[in-house]
ZAMARGU-4260 file (C-alpha; in steps of 0.2 Angstrom, whole numbers, plus 5000, padded with zeros to 4 digits):
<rodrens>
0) 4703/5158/5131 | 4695/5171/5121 | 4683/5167/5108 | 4682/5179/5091 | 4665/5184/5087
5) 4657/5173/5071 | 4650/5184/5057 | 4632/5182/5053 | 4633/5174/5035 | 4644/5158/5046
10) 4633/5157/5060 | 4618/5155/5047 | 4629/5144/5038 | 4632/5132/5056 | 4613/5135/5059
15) 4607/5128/5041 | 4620/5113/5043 | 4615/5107/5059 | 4596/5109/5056 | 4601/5099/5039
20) 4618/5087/5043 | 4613/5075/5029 | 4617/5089/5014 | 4635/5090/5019 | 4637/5073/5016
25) 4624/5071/5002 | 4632/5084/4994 | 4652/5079/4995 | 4649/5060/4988 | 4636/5068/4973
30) 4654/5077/4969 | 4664/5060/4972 | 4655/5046/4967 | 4658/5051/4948 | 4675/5055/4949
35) 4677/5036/4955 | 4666/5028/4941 | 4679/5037/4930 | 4692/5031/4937 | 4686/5011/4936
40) 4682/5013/4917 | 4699/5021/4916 | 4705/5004/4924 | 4696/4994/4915 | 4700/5001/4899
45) 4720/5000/4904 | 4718/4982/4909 | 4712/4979/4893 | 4727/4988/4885 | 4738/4977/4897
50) 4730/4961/4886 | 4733/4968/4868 | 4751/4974/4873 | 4754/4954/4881 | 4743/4946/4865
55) 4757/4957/4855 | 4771/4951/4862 | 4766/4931/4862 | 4761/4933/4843 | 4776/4939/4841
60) 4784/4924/4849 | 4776/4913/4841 | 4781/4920/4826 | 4799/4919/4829 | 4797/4899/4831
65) 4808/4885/4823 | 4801/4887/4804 | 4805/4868/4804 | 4792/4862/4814 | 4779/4873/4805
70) 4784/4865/4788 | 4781/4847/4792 | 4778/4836/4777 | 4758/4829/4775 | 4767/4816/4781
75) 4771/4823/4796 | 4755/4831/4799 | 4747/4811/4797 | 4759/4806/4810 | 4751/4820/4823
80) 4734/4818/4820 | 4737/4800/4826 | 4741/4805/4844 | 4728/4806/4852 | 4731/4808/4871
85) 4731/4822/4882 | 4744/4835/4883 | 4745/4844/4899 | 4757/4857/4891 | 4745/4863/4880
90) 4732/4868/4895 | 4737/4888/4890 | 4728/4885/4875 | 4715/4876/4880 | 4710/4891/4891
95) 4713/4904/4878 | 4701/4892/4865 | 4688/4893/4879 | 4689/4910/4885 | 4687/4914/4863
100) 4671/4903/4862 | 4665/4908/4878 | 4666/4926/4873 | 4662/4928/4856 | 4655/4915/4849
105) 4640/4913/4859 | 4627/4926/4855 | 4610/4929/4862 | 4596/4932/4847 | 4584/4943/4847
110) 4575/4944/4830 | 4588/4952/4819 | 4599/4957/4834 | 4611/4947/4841 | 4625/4950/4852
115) 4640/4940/4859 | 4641/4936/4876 | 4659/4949/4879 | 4647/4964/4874 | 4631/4954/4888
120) 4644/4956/4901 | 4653/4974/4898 | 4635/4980/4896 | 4630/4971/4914 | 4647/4979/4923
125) 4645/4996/4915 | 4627/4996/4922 | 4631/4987/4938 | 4646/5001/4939 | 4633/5014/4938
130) 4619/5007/4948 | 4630/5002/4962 | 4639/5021/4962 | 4620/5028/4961 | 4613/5017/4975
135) 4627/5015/4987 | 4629/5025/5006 | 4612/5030/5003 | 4606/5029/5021 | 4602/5044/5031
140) 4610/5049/5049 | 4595/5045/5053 | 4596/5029/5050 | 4582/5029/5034 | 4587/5016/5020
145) 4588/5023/5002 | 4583/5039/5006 | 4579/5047/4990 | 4586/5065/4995 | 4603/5055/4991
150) 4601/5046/4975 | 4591/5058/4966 | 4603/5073/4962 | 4618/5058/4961 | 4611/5049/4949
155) 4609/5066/4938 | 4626/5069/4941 | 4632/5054/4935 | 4622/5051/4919 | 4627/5071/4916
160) 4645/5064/4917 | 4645/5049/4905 | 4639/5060/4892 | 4660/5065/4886 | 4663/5044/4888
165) 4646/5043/4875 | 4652/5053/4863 | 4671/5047/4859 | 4665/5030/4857 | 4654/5037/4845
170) 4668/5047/4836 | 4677/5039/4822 | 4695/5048/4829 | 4695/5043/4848 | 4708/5039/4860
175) 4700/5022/4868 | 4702/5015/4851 | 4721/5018/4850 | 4724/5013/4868 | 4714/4995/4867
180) 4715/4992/4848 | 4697/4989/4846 | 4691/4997/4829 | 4679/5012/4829 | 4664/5002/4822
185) 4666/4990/4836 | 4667/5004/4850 | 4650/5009/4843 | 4640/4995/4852 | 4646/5003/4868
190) 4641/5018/4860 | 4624/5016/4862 | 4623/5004/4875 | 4629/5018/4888 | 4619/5029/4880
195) 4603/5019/4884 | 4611/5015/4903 | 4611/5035/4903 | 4594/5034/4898 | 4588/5023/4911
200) 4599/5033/4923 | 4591/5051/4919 | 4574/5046/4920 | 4578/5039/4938 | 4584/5055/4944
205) 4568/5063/4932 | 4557/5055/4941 | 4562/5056/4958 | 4562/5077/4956 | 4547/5076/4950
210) 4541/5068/4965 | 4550/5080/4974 | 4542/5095/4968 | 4524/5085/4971 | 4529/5086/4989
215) 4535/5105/4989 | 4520/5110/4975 | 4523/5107/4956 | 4517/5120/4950 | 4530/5132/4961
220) 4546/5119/4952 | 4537/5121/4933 | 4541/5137/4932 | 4560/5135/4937 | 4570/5135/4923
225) 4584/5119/4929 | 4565/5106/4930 | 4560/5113/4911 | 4577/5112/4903 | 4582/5096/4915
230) 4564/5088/4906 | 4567/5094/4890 | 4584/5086/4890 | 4577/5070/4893 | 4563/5070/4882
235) 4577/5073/4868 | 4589/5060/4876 | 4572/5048/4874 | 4568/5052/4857 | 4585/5049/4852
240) 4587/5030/4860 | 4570/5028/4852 | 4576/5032/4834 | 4593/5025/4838 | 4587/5007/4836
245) 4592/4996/4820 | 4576/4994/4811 | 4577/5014/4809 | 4597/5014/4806 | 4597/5002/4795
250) 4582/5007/4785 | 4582/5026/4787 | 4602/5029/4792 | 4601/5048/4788 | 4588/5051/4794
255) 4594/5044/4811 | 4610/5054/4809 | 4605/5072/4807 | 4589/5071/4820 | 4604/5063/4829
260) 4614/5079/4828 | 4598/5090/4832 | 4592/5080/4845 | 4608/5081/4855 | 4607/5101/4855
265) 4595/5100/4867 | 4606/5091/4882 | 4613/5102/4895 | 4629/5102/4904 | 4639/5092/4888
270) 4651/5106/4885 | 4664/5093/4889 | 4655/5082/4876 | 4654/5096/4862 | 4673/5097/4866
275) 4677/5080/4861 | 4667/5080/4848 | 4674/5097/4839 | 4691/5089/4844 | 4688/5075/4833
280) 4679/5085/4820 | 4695/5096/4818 | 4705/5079/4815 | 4695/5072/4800 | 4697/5088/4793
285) 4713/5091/4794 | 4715/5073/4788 | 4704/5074/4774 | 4714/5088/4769 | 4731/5081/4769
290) 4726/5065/4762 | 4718/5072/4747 | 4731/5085/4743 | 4739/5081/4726 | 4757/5084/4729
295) 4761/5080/4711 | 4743/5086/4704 | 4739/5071/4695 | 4723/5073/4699 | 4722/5061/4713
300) 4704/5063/4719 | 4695/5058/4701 | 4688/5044/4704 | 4682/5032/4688 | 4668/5020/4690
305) 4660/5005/4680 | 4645/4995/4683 | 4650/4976/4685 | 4634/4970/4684 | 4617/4979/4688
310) 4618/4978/4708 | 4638/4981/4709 | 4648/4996/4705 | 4668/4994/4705 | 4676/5012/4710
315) 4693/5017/4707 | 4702/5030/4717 | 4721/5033/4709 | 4728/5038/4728 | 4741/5049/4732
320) 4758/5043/4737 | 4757/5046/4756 | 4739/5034/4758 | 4746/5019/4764 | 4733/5008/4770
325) 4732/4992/4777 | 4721/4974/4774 | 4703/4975/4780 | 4704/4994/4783 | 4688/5004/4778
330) 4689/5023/4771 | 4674/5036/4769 | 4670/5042/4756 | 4663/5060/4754 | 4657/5066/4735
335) 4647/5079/4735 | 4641/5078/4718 | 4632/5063/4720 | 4629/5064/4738 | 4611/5073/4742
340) 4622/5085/4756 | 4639/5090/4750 | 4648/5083/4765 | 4640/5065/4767 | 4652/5050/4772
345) 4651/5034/4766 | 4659/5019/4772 | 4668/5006/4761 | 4681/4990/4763 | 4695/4994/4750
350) 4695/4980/4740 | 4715/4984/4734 | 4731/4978/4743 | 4747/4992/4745 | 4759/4979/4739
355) 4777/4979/4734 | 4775/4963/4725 | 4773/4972/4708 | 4782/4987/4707 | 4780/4991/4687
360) 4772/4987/4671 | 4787/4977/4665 | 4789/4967/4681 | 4773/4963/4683 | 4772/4954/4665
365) 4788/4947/4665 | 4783/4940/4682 | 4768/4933/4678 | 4774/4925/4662 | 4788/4916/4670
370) 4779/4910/4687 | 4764/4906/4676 | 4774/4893/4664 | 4783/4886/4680 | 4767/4881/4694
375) 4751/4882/4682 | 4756/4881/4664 | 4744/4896/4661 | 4748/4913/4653 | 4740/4925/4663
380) 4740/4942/4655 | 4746/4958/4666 | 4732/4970/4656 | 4717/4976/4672 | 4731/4972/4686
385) 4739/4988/4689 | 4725/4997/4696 | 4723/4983/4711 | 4740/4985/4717 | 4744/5003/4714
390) 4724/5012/4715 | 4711/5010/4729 | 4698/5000/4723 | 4678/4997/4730 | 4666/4986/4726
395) 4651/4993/4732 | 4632/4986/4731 | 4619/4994/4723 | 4605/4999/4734 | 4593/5013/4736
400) 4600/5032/4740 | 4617/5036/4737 | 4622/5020/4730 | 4608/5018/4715 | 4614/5038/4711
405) 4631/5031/4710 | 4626/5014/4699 | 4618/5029/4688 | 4635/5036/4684 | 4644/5019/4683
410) 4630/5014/4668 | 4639/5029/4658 | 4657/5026/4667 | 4656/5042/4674 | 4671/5049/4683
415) 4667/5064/4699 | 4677/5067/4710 | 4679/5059/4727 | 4688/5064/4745 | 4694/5049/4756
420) 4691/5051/4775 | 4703/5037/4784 | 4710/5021/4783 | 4699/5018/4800 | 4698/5001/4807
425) 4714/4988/4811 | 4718/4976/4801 | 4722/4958/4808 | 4738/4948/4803 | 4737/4932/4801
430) 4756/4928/4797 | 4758/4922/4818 | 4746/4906/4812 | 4750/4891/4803 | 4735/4889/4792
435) 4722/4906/4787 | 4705/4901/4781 | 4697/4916/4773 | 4676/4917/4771 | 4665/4928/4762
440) 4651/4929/4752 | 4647/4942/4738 | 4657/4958/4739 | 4662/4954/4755 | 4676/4948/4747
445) 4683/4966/4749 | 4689/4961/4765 | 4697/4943/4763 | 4704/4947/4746 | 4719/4960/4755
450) 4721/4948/4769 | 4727/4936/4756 | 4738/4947/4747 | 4746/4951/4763 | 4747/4933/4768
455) 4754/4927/4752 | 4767/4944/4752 | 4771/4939/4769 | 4779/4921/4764 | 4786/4929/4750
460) 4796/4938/4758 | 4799/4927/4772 | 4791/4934/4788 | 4775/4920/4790 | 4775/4904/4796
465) 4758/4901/4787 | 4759/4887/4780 | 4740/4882/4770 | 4727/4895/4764 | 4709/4891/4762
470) 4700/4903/4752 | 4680/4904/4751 | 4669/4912/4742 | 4650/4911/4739 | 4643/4920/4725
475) 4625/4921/4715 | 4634/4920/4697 | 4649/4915/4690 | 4652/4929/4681 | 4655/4937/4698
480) 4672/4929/4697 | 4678/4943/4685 | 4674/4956/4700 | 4693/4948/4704 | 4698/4936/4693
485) 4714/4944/4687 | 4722/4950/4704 | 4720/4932/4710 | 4724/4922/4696 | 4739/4935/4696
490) 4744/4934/4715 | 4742/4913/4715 | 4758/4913/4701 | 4768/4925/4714 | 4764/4911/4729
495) 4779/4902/4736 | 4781/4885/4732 | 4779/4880/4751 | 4762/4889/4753 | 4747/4878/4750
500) 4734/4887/4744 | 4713/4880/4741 | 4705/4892/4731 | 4683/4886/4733 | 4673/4898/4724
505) 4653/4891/4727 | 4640/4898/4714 | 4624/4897/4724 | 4613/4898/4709 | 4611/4893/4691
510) 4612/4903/4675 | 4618/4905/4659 | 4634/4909/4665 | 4635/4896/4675 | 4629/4881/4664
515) 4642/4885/4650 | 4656/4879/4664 | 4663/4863/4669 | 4657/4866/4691 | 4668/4854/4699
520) 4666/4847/4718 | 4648/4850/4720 | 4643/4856/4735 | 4628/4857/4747 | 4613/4855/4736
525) 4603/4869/4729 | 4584/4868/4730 | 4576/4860/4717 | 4593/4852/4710 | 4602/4838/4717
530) 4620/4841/4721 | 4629/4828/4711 | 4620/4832/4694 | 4632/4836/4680 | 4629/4856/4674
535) 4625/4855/4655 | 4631/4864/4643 | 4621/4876/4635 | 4633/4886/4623 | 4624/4904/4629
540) 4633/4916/4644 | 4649/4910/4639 | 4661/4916/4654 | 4675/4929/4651 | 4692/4925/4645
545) 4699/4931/4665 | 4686/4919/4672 | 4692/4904/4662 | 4710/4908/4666 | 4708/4907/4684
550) 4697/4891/4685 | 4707/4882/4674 | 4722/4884/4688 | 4725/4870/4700 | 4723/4876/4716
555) 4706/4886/4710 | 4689/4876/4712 | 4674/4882/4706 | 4655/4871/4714 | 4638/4872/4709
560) 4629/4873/4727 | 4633/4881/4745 | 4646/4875/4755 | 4646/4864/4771 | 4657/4875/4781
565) 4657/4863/4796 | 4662/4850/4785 | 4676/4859/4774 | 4682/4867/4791 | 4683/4851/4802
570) 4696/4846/4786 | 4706/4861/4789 | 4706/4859/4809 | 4712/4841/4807 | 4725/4847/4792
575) 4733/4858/4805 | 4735/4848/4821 | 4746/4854/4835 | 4747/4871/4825 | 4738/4885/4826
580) 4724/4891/4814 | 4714/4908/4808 | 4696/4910/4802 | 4687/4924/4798 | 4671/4924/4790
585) 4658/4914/4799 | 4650/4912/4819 | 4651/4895/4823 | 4665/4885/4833 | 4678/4877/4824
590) 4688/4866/4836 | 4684/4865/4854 | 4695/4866/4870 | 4696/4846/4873 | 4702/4845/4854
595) 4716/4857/4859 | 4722/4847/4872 | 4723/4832/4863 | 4735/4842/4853 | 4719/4850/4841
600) 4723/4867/4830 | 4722/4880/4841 | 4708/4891/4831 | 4704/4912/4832 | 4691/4917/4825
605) 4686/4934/4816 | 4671/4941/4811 | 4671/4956/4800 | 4654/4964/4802 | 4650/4981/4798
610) 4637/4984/4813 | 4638/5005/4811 | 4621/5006/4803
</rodrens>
């Protein structure tokens, strides 16, 4: 057998290897281990998918009932709630009301944060994932336990290679949204909660270089340009978790965002991040540039405003025909002559529902005329109405910064123009359920108002099986009732005849406005003024003619006081036994799994809560 001389370079390279056997291995699972933890978020994130696609497909189902059953006289409904024994058929339920509770309605407080306990446990696996991947097969040939020569470059590597995964939950436009159906705003808690788990992770693989280089001579590593950059990085990455936290977001939100951008500059090896980043950057333009191209030239993007009162500001945007958006969705809005930098994004609910139900002028009067003298024996004029159904509308509070510049120019009803960055967010139907219970207080009403559009629309025209709407709303004044009183009073004549709906508007405080009316149904006492005592007439704030058009409707209730949620809701629960019930608006369980099984509402709940700041 002949044997073919080995080059220099190789036999230094065999030399090196066996003088050193741990690198090979040290060096293949630093290149490996990464790859994997992708690959189990990429699991996890299609196994969510899977959920979404089946919860599709049973809403659907459910939809497609017998209608018959779902529109069960109060008679019928009396003879359910009487039946009181267990039901073993409706254990599927009862696991899906547990698993709801369980997940989102138990939250862990920490001053003025507070998290559910889905986001506790995707936060604990996404650590343990990372931990575990940092950590294991660390022992030497040796025989040495943990050796630090193999989790300190791996733990580098795999914070360096969460960074792309960071930045598109961070990005309004991202992929993981699409796929798992979880809004942007949402995706932003895991936003910065990998970010900090990176954080935790680079100072791990900081510090054991650093005692590296302690060993070999630190002042012979200072002067190496990967140890200065590689501390410079995380210095930045620090700083930015440090400003990242909510007192400083919610009280200084620009600020955060551009020493954000700044700070990020600073990372190294994020090319991949900077690409997803710039992807998504090139797709809100390119959006903002369709959607605010007036095809007619109408003018789409002027936008008028007027100043309801002196903390709320009404905006109107006449939108273009090809904006379509749906209930609940969100826009920005970027006007960069009353923002301080010209291309500021701001973020609002629209207020305004894309409807078909009133399609003109003449329709909409005739309509409301007829259906008015039919259900309520109330004229209730079409003038103000158009501009809800055919415009996109905000109702935006009045703060400090680019909202008290914008009450300025509502003061004068102002008009500037204004480019729209969206829809963004999904919306939630609720036409699967057999009674929706809508909650909101002050302007949050944006969001609840569309879903009762839709949900009205929807039995209209015959593709809901809802069957009783519970409408509530909490405001400081009455005269806040006019922020809405003429699209409601409005979409309450177009409501089928089957549909049941409870409008309870709560005025939490007293005034002039609210003296001059006739509060019905008190409800939980203010301080200082028990809850049963009569609101006197004073003959001053008298209420606008829209506001007294819509409480003098029957289904509308107007109470001095705040209202006992548990109570009003534990009414609804028992209203809709062996059905299936929506609420949004509020944290606290509504109907617990042993109710379900002894044929109980089956209840899902939604919280709309703008956590982005």
């Amino acid at each position: 057998m002949t044997v073919a001389p080995s080059s220099p370079s190789a036999m230094l390279t065999r030399a090196h290897a066996s003088s050193n056997p741990d690198k090979a291995i040290r060096v293949q699972r630093a290149n490996e281990y990464p790859h994997e933890v992708w690959f189990f978020l990429a699991c996890m994130i299609g196994l969510i998918a899977v959920f979404r696609f089946l919860a599709f497909v049973s809403s659907k189902v459910f939809r497609r009932r017998n209608f018959d059953l779902s529109q069960d006289s109060e008679k019928g409904f009396s003879s359910q709630s009487t039946n009181r024994a267990l039901n073993l058929r409706n254990i599927p339920l009862v696991l899906v009301n547990m698993y709801r509770i369980t997940a989102f309605r138990f939250t862990l407080d920490f001053g003025s944060f507070s998290i559910n306990l889905a986001e506790v446990v995707l936060t604990s696996m996404y650590m343990a994932a990372l931990f575990v991947w940092a950590f294991i097969n660390t022992t030497d040939v040796s025989g040495t336990k943990f050796d630090v020569a193999y989790w300190s470059n791996r733990t580098g590597v795999l914070a360096a290679s969460q960074l792309p995964l960071i930045t598109a939950l961070g990005t309004k436009n991202n992929v993981i949204s699409w796929i798992t159906g979880v809004s942007y705003e949402k995706l932003n808690y895991l936003h910065r909660m990998s970010a900090r788990v990176v954080f935790v992770l680079s100072w791990v693989h900081a510090g054991s270089r650093v005692s590296f280089s302690r060993i070999r001579g630190l002042s012979k590593d200072l002067s190496q340009p990967w140890l200065i950059w590689g501390l410079l990085a995380t210095s930045c990455l620090s700083l930015l978790c440090i400003i990242s936290i909510k007192p400083v977001r919610s009280r200084a939100y620009e600020f955060f965002f551009y020493s954000h951008l700044a700070l990020v500059l600073f990372q190294t090896y994020v090319w991949p991040s900077f690409v997803v980043w710039g992807v998504e950057r090139a797709i809100r333009f390119v959006r903002v540039i369709l959607l605010n191209h007036s095809f007619s030239g109408n003018g789409t993007l002027d936008a008028t405003t007027e100043l309801l009162t002196p903390k709320l500001v009404r905006l109107t945007l006449k939108r273009p025909q090809h904006f379509k958006w749906s209930p609940g969705q969100a826009v920005y809005l970027i006007t960069p002559s009353v923002s301080t930098l010209p291309f500021e994004a701001h973020p609002f609910t629209i207020a305004s529902y894309d409807s078909q139900m009133l399609t003109s002028p003449e329709e909409l009067s005739s309509s409301a005329v007829s259906t008015c003298s039919s259900k309520n024996n109330v004229d209730v004029p079409s003038s103000s109405l158009q501009s809800h159904w055919k415009e996109v509308v905000f109702l935006i509070n009045v703060r400090e910064g680019f909202t008290k510049r914008l009450s300025h120019i509502a003061a004068r009803k102002g008009t500037f123009k204004v480019y729209i960055d969206g829809p963004y967010g999904h919306s939630h139907d609720s036409s699967s359920y057999d009674t929706s219970v809508f909650i909101a207080g002050g302007t949050g009403v944006s969001y609840t108002l569309p879903l009762l559009l839709a949900t009205i629309e929807g039995a209209r025209k015959g593709q809901s099986i809802c069957q009783r709407v519970t409408f509530i709303w909490c405001i400081r004044d009455s005269e806040h009732i006019k922020w809405i009183s003429d699209v409601l009073a409005q979409a309450l004549t177009q409501a089928p005849d089957f549909l049941k709906i409870d409008i309870r508007i709560f005025v939490t405080e007293s005034s002039q406005s609210s003296d001059s009316l006739d509060l019905r149904n008190p409800g939980m006492p203010l301080p200082n003024r028990p809850a049963q005592t009569p609101i006197s007439e004073k003959g001053v704030g008298i209420p606008s003619s829209s506001v007294l058009r819509l409480i003098h409707l029957s289904s509308v209730k107007v109470s001095q006081g705040r209202p006992i949620l548990a109570k009003l809701l534990a009414e609804e629960a028992e209203k809709t036994r062996g059905g299936s019930m929506w609420v949004t608006g509020l944290r606290f369980p509504v109907s617990g799994p042993s109710v379900v099984l002894r044929g109980g509402a089956s209840v899902t709940l939604h919280v709309e809560s703008f956590g982005y700041a």
